[in-house]
C-alpha positions in Angstrom: 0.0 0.0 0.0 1.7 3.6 -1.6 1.0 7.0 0.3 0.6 9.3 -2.0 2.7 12.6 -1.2 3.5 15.4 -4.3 5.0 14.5 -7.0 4.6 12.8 -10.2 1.9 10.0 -9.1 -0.3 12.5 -8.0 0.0 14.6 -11.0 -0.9 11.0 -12.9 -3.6 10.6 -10.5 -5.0 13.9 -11.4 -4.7 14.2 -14.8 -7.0 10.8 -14.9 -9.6 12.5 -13.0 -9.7 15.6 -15.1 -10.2 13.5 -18.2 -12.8 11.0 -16.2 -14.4 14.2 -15.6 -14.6 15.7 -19.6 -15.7 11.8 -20.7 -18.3 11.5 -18.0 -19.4 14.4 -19.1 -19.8 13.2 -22.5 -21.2 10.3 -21.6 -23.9 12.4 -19.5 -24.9 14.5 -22.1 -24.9 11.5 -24.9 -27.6 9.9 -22.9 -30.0 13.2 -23.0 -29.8 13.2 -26.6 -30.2 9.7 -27.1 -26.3 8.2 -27.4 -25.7 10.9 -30.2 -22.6 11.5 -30.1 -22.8 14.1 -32.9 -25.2 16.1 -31.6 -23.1 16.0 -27.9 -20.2 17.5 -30.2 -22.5 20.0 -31.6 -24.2 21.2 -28.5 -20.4 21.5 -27.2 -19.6 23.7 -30.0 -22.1 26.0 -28.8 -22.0 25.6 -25.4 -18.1 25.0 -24.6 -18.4 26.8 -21.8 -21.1 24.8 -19.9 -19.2 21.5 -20.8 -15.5 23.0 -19.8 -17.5 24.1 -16.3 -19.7 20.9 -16.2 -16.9 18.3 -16.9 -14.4 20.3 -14.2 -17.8 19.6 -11.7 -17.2 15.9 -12.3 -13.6 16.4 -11.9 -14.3 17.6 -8.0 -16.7 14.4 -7.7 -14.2 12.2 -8.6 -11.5 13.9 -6.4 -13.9 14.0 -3.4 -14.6 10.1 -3.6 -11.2 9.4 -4.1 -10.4 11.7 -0.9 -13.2 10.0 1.1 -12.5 6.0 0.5 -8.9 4.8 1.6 -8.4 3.1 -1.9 -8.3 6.6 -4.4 -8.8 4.7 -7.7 -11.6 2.7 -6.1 -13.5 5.6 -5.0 -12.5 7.7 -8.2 -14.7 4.4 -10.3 -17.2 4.3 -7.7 -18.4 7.7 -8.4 -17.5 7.5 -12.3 -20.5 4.5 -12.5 -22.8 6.6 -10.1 -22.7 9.4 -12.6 -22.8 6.9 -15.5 -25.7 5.0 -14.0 -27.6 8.6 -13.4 -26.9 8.8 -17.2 -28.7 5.8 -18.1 -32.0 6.8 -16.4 -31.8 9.9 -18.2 -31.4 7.8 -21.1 -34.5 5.2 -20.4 -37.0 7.7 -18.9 -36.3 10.5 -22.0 -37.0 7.2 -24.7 -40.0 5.4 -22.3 -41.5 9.2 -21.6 -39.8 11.9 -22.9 -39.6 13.8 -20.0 -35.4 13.6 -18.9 -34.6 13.1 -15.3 -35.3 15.4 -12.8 -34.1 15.5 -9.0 -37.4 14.6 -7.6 -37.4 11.0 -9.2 -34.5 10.1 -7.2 -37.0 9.6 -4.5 -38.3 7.2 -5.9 -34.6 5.1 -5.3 -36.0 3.2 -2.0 -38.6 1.8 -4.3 -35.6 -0.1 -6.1 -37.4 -3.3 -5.9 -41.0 -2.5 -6.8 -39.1 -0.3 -10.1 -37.1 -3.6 -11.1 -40.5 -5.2 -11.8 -41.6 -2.1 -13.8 -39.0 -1.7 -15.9 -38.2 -5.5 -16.7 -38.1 -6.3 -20.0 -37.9 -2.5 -20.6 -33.8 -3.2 -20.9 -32.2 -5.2 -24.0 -30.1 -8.2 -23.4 -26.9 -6.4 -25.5 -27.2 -3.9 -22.8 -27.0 -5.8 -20.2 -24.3 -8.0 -21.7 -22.3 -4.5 -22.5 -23.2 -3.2 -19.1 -21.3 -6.6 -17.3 -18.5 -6.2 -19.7 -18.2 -2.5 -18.6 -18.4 -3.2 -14.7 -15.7 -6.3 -15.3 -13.4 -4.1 -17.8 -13.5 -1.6 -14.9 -12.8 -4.3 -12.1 -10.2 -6.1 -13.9 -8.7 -2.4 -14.5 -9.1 -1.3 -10.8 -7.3 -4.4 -10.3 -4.0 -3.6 -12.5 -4.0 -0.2 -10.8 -1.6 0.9 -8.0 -3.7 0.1 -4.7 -2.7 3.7 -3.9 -4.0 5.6 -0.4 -3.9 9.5 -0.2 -2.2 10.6 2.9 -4.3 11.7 5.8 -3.5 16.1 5.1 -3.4 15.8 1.6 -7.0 13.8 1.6 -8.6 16.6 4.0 -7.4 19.1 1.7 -9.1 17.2 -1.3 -12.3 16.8 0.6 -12.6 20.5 1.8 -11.1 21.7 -1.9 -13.9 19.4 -3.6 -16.7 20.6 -1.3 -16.4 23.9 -1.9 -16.1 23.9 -5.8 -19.5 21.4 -5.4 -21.4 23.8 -3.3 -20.2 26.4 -5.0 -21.1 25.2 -8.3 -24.5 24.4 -6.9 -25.1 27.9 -5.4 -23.8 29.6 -9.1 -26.5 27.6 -11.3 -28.9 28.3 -8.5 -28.5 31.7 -8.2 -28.5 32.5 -11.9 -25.2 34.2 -10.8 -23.3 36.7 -13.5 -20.7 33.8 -14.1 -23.5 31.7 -14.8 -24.5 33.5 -17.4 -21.5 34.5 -18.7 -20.9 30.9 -19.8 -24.4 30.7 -21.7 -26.7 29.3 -18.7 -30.4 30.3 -18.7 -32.6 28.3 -16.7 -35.4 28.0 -18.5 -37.2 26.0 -16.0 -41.0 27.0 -17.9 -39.9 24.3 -20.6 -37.7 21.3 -19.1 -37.2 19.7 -22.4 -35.3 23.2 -24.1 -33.8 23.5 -20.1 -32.2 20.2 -21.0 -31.3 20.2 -24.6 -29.7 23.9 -24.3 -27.8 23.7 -20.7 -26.9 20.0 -20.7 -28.0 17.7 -18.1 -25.5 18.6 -15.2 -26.8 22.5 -15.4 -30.7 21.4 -16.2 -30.5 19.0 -13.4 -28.7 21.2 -10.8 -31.1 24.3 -11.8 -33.7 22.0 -10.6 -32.4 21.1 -7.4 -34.4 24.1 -5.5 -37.0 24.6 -7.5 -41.0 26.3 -6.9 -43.8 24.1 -8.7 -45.1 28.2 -9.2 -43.9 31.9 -9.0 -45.7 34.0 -7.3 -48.1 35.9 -9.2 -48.8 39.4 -8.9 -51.4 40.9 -6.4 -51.2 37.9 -4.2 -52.8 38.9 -0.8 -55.1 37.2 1.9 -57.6 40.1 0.3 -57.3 38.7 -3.3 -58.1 35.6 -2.3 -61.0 36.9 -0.3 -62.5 38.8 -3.4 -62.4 35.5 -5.1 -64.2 33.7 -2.9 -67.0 36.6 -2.3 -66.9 36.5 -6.2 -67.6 32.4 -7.0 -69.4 31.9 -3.4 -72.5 34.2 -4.9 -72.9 32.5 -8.1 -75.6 30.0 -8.0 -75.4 26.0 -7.9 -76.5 25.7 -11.7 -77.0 22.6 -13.8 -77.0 20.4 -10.7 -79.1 16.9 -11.2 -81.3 16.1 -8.6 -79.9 14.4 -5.1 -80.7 10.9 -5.0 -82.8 9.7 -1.9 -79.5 8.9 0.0 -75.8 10.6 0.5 -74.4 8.4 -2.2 -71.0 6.7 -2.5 -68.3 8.3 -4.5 -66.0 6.4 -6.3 -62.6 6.9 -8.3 -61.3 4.4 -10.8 -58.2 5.9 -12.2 -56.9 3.0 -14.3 -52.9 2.9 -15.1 -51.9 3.6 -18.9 -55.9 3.1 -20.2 -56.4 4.5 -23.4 -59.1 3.2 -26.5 -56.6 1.5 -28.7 -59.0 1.6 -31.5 -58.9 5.1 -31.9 -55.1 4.7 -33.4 -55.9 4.6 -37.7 -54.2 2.5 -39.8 -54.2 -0.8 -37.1 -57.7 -3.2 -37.4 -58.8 -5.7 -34.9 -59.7 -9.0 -34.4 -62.8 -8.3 -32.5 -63.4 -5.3 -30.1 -61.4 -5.1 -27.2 -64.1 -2.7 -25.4 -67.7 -4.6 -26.0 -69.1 -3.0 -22.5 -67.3 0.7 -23.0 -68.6 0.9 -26.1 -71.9 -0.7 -25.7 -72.3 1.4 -22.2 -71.0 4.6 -23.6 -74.3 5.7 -25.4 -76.3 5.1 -22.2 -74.3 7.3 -19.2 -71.9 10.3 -19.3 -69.0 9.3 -20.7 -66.2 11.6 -23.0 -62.6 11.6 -23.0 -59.9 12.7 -20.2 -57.4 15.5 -21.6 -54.3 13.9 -19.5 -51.5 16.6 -18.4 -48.7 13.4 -19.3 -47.6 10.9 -21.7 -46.6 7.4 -20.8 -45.9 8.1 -17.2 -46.0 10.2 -14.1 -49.5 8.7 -12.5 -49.3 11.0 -9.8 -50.1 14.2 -11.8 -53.2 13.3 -12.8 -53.9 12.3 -10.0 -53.1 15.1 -7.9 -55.4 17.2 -10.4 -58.2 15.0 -10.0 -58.3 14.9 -6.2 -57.3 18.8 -5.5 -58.8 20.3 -8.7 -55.9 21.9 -9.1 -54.4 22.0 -12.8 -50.6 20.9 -14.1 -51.3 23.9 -16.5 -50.1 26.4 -13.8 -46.9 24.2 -12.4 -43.5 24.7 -14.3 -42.5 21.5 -16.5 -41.3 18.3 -14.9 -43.2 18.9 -11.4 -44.6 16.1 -9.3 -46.4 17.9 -6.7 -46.7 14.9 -4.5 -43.0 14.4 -4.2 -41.7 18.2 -4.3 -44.5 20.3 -1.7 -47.4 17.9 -0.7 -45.4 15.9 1.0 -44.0 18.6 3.3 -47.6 19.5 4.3 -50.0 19.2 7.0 -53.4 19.9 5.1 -54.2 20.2 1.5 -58.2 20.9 0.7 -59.4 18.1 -1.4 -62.6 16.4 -2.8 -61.2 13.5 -0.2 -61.7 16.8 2.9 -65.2 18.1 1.4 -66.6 15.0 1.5 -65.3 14.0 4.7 -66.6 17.2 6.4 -70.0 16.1 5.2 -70.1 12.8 7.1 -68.2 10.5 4.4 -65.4 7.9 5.0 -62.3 8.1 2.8 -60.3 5.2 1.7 -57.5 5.0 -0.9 -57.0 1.5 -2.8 -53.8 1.1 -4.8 -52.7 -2.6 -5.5 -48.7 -1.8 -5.6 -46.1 -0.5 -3.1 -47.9 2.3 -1.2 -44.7 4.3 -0.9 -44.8 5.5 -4.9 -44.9 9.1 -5.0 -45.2 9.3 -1.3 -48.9 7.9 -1.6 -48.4 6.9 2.0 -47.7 10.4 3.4 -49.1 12.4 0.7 -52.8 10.6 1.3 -53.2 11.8 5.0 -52.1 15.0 3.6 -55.4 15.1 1.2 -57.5 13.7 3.9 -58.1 9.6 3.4 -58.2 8.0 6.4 -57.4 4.2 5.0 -54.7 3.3 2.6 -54.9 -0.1 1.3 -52.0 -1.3 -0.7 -51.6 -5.1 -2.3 -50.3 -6.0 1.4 -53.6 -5.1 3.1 -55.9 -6.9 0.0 -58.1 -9.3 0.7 -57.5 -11.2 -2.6 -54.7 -9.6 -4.5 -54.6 -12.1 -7.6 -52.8 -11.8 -10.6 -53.3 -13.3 -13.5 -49.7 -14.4 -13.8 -47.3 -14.8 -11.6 -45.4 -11.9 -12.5 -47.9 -9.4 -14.0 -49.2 -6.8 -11.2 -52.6 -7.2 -8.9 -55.3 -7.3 -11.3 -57.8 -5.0 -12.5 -60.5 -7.5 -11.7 -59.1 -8.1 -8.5 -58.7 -4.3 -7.4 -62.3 -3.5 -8.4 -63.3 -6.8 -6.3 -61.6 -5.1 -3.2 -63.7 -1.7 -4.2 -66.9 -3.7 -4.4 -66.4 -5.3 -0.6 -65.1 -1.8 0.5 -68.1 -0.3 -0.4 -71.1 -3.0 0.4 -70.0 -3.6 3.6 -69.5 0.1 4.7 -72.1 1.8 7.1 -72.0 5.5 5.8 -71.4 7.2 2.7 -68.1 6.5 1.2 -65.7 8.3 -1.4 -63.3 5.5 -2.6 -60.2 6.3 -4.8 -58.7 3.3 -7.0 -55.5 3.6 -8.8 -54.8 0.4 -10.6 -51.8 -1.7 -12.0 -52.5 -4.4 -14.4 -51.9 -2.0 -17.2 -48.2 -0.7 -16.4 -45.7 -1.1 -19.0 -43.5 -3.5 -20.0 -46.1 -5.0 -22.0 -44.5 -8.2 -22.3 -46.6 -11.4 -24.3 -47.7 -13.6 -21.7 -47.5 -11.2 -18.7 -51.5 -11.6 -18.2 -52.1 -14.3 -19.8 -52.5 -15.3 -23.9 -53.4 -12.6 -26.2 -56.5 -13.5 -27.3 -56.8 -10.6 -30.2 -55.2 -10.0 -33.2 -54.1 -6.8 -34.7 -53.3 -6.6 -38.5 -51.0 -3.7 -39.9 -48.9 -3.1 -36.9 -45.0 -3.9 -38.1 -43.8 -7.2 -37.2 -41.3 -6.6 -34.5 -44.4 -4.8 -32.4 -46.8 -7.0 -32.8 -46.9 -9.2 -29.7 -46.3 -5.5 -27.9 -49.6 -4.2 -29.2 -51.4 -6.8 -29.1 -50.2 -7.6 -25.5 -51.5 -3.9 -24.8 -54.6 -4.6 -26.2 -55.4 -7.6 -24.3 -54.6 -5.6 -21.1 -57.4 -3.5 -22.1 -59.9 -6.2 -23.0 -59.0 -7.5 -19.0 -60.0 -4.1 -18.1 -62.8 -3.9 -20.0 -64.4 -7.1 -18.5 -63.7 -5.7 -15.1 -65.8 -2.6 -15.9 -68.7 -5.3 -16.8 -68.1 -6.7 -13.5 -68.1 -3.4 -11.4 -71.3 -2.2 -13.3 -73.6 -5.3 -12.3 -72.5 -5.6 -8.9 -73.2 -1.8 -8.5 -77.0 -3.1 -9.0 -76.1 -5.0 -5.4 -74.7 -2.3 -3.3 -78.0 -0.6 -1.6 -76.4 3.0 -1.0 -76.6 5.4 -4.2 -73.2 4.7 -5.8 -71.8 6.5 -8.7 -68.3 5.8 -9.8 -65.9 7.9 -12.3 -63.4 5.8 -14.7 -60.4 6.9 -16.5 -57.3 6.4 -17.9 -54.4 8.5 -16.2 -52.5 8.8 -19.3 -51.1 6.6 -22.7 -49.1 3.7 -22.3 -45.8 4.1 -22.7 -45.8 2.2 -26.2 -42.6 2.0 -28.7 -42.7 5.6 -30.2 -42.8 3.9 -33.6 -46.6 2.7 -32.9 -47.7 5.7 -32.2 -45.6 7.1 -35.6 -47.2 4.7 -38.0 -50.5 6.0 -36.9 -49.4 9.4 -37.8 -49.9 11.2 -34.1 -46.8 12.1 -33.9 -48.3 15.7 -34.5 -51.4 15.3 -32.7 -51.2 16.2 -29.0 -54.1 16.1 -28.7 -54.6 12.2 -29.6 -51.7 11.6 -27.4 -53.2 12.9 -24.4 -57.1 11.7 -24.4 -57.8 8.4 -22.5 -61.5 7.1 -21.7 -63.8 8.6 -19.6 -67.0 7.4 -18.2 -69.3 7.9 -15.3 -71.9 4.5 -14.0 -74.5 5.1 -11.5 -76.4 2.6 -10.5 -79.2 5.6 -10.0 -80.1 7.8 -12.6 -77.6 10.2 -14.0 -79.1 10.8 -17.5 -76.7 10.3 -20.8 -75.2 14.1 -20.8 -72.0 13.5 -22.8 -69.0 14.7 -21.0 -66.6 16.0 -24.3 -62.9 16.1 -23.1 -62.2 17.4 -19.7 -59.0 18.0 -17.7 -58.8 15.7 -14.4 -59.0 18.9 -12.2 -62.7 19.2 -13.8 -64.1 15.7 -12.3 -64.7 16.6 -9.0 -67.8 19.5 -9.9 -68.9 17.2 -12.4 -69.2 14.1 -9.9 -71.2 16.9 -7.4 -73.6 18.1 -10.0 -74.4 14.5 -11.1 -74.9 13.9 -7.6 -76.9 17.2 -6.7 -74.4 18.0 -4.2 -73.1 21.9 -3.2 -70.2 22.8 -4.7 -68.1 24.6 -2.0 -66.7 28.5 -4.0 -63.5 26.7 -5.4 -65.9 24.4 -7.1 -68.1 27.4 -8.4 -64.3 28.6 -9.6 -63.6 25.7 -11.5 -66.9 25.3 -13.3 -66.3 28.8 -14.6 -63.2 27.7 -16.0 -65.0 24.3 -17.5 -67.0 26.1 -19.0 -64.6 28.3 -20.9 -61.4 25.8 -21.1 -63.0 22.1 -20.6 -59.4 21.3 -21.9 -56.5 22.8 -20.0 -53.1 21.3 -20.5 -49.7 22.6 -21.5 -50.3 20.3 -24.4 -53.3 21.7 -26.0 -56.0 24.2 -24.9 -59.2 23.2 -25.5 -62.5 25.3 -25.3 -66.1 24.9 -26.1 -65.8 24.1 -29.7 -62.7 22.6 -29.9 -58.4 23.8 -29.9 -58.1 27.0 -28.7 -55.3 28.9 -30.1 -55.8 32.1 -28.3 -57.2 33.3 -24.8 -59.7 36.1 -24.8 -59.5 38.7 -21.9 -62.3 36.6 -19.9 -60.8 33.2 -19.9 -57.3 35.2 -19.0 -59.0 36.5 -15.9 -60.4 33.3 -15.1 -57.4 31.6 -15.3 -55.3 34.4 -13.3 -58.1 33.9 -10.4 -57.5 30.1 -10.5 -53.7 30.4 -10.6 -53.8 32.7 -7.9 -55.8 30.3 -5.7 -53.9 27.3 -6.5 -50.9 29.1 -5.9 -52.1 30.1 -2.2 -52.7 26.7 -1.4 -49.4 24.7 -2.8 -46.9 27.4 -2.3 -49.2 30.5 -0.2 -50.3 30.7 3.0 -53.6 28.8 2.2 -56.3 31.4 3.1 -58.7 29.3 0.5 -58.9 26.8 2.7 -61.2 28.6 5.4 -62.4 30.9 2.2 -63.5 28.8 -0.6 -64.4 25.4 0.5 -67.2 25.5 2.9 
């Protein structure tokens, strides 16, 4: 075992981290534009700057782990595969999403185990093989190297040295200091994907490390908010359906990655994978859900649906949940109106309940039970490695709700249909699909058997509603597209259609009257009001706010604004005022001092 003290082998040592540092930031910024290497060379020729700065950050990472664990080279690799790995995600979530990585979905790290299972399949074999020909190449090189340790002084020195240059690197991009914009940074945290391409990852992701879901918008007061209030509290309760004879259960059915796959041209079916959807649809409200994501991030549309608050206001990339919820107390909710009128509030969610923080982000929102696939009475699957059923998650709903005593709300988030969509994973495909290319084939038409399941367990729910003696009424939808090949998708030429990309089904079954009032397409944040006119309930002033809006916008998403007659292009000066009214109470109560609460929701 060598000391190291000044002199040539620590000049040797150091000149391999400084080049680690400019080919791991290579590597990086490869993996955000999809292993290009010509478009890395081209974003460098622009920004050399940002990668001189970025790859002398990963220098100071190296140094610090080499500092920190006795063996220098060892530590030095260590941290070169962290990075490398953080790269790779980047790389998976941008081509399964396109959304890249942002700080946030680290936390989702102690759910290691439950994201193996998601993303199986999702990586090829020759990646695998490369990626154990990598970590042995860099074994059997760690190996042939000097097992070198840095002396005691020179290691502090390192460590303080490194800190610094990190926290100060940190504090730079943060602060959208003069030196950072001297070398080309912007943070242009209003549109994550530009944030990305421009800056590189290492700026993007560090820009993100502190960031607000909202700014604060101008005029923000405890007497704005007041004025609102005074201003949607006075309007009446209009187009409410009468309330049926009883408080009537309330339930949620937000299925995972649901979409009508017979909407996408140019692909013909075998039989119908939706008899009772599209049989049913004609006879009860029913329409399409304008999702806020593509292919992933459940707990957006989720949040909307349960707060009525809207993704449209949040800057790109946010998870609520995971960033601000989480750090609450109280959050008002459709789960907290309906408990302050005498319901019980359960959550159902047939995974791991720690996803997004469901399990401390729930209490937050008001629910009072959480069951996971631990607490299930019969979790089944239909295989032994496909997720809790849909079948089997609406059979928990059903018992939930005919064996409770009071009026209920019930919120189900389902699993069967997360991706991989591997052939066999529930069960034999039992539909074909003609004009899909070969190599995607068993993918689609793995997909579309998923949805037949689902389809089947909507038949289910809607005669056993008939046996539950309470007044039930229960809202299904798809949270957003499945995460497909991009090429399926392509060949049915929506590519340029965002707003194809973003509708999932939506349907409302009662088993009371409810009329046949088609819904259109309707932003998550919107289902709450509509569930409490179809139920003749109140709706509390924030609901009175977001009817206004409905009315206007039915459609709010970053991807497509859509009105009363279809895209909107342009806002006139009354939807603007609308929206600044709801982005000023939705930013009182995520990032305010949440004067709504005791203002616009009793």
């Amino acid at each position: 075992m060598r000391h190291f003290k000044p002199g040539k082998r620590l000049g040797i040592m150091l000149l391999s981290f400084l080049i680690g540092g400019f080919i791991l930031n290579f590597i990086i910024q490869a993996a955000s534009f999809g292993m290009n290497a010509i478009s890395v060379l081209n974003w460098i020729s622009q920004f050399y700057w940002l990668y001189v700065f970025g790859s002398l950050f990963f220098f100071f990472v190296l140094l610090v782990f080499a500092a920190v664990i006795p063996n220098g080279y060892a530590g030095s690799l260590i941290a070169f595969l962290a990075c490398a790995i953080l790269g790779f995600a980047d790389y998976k979530k941008l081509s399964t999403t396109g959304e890249p990585l942002f700080p946030w979905d680290l936390m989702l790290v102690k759910n290691a185990q439950e994201m193996g299972k998601i993303t199986k399949g999702m990586v090829s074999p020759l990646a695998l093989v490369l990626a154990v020909v990598l970590v042995a190449g860099l074994i059997y090189l760690l190996r042939k190297l000097p097992k070198v340790k840095i002396g005691l002084p020179l290691r502090a020195v390192f460590t303080v040295l490194s800190a610094v240059v990190i926290t100060g690197f940190i504090l730079m991009v943060d602060g959208q200091t003069t030196l950072a914009t001297s070398i080309k940074y912007q943070n242009i945290y209003w549109n994550q994907k530009v944030n990305y391409s421009q800056n590189g990852f290492l700026f993007a992701f560090t820009g993100n490390l502190k960031q607000n879901l909202m700014d604060k918008p101008d005029g923000y007061s405890r007497e704005a908010i007041a004025q609102i209030a005074q201003k949607y509290g006075a309007l009446p309760d209009i187009g409410s359906n009468a309330a049926p004879s009883d408080t009537p259960n309330i339930m949620y059915m937000m299925d995972e990655a649901f979409f009508d796959p017979t909407r996408l041209p140019s692909y013909t079916f075998s039989e119908d994978p939706l008899k009772f959807i599209h049989g049913e649809e004609k006879n009860t409200p029913s329409g399409y859900l304008l999702s806020p994501e593509f292919g992933g991030n459940t707990a957006n549309i989720e949040f909307e649906a349960l707060t009525g608050q809207s993704m449209y206001f949040l800057k790109d990339g946010s998870i609520p949940y995971q960033q601000r919820i989480v750090k609450m107390s109280s959050l008002p909710s459709i789960v907290s109106i309906l408990k302050e009128r005498g319901y019980r509030s359960l959550a159902v969610h047939p995974f791991d309940g720690t996803f997004y923080n469901r399990n401390k982000v729930y209490p937050v929102i008001g629910f009072d039970q959480f069951t996971t696939q631990q607490e299930m009475n019969g979790a089944e699957r239909i295989t032994p490695d496909g997720y809790v059923s849909d079948m089997a998650a609406v059979k928990e709903a059903v018992h939930e709700l005919q064996s409770s005593g009071q009026p209920t709300f019930l919120h189900l988030v389902t699993m069967q249909n997360h991706f991989p969509f591997n052939k066999g994973s529930n069960g034999p495909n039992t539909i074909t699909v003609n004009g899909v290319k070969p190599e995607r084939k068993d993918e689609l038409e793995t997909y579309v058997q998923d949805t037949k399941l689902t389809d089947e367990a909507l038949a289910y729910l809607d005669q056993e509603l008939k046996s539950i003696k309470r007044p039930t009424i229960v809202v299904f939808w798809g949270d957003h597209l499945p995460a497909l090949s991009a090429d399926i998708y392509t060949q049915a030429g929506w590519d340029a259609n965002p707003r194809m990309k973003h509708e999932t089904k939506l349907m409302v079954m009662a088993n009371f009257d409810i009329g046949k009032q088609p819904l259109g397409t309707i932003s998550p944040a919107f289902i709450g009001p509509t569930i409490f006119e179809l139920t003749g309930q109140r709706l509390p002033a924030y609901y009175k706010l977001l009817e206004q809006v409905k009315a206007e916008l039915p459609g709010l998403s970053k991807n497509v604004l859509i009105g009363r007659t279809g895209v909107v292009t342009g806002l006139t000066a009354a939807q603007q005022k609308l929206l600044d009214d709801y982005r000023m109470v939705q930013y009182d109560m995520l990032e305010g001092e949440n004067y709504s609460k005791d203002m616009l929701f009793k």
